[in-house]
N, C-alpha and C positions, 0 to 999 in steps of 0.2 A: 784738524783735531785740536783741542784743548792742552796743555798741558801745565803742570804746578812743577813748583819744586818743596822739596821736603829735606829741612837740614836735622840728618840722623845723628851728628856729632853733637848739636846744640839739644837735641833731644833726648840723647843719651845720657850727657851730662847733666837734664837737669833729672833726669831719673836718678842717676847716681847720689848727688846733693840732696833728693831725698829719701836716701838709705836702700834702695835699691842696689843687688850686686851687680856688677860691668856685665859677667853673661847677662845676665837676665836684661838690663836694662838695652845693651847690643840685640837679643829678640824683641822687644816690645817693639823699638826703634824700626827694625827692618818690618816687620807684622805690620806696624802704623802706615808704613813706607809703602805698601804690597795694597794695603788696603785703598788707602788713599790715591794710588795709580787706577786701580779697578773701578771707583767713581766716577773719574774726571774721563775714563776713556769714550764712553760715548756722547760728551756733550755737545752741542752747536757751538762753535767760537760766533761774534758779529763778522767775520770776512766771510765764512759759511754762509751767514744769512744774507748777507751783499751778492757774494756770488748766484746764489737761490734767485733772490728777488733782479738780477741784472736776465739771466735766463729767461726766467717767468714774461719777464715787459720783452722782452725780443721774442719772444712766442706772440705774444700780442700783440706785437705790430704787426709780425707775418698775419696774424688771422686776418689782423684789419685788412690789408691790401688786397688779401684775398679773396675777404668779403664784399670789399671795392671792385675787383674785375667780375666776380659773377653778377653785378648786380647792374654794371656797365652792360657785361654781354649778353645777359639775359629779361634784366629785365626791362630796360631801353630800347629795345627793340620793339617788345611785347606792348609797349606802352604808344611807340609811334607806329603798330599795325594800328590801334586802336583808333589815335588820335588824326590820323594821316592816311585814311583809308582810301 
């Protein structure tokens, strides 16, 4: 899962500096803070998608092999009744 950071001291203060009072600027800060986690929570990080796309190709080389023995046992056979009667 994704995650940021959010510095509520540097944000408070610069609320403050602009005539903002410390409550007030102490909620914005935490509000910006709450908000800003609720974004970030469901994004894909690149390891997410590495891991995604690492699964996906090992599924697909199972199917290949797979698709490699049916076609050994079934259709090689079918081909030398044919050819080899």
């Amino acid at each position: 899962m994704a995650t940021t950071t959010f510095d509520t001291l540097k944000f408070t203060k610069h609320l403050e500096a602009s005539g903002i009072s410390r409550e007030h600027a102490e909620a914005f800060s935490e509000a910006f803070k709450a908000a800003s986690e609720s974004q970030v929570e469901g994004l894909t990080t690149k390891a997410d998608l590495k891991a995604l796309e690492d699964r996906v190709m090992g599924e697909l080389r199972l199917n290949r092999w797979m698709l490699a023995l049916v076609v050994v046992v079934t259709v090689i056979p079918a081909l030398k009744g044919l050819f080899f009667h």
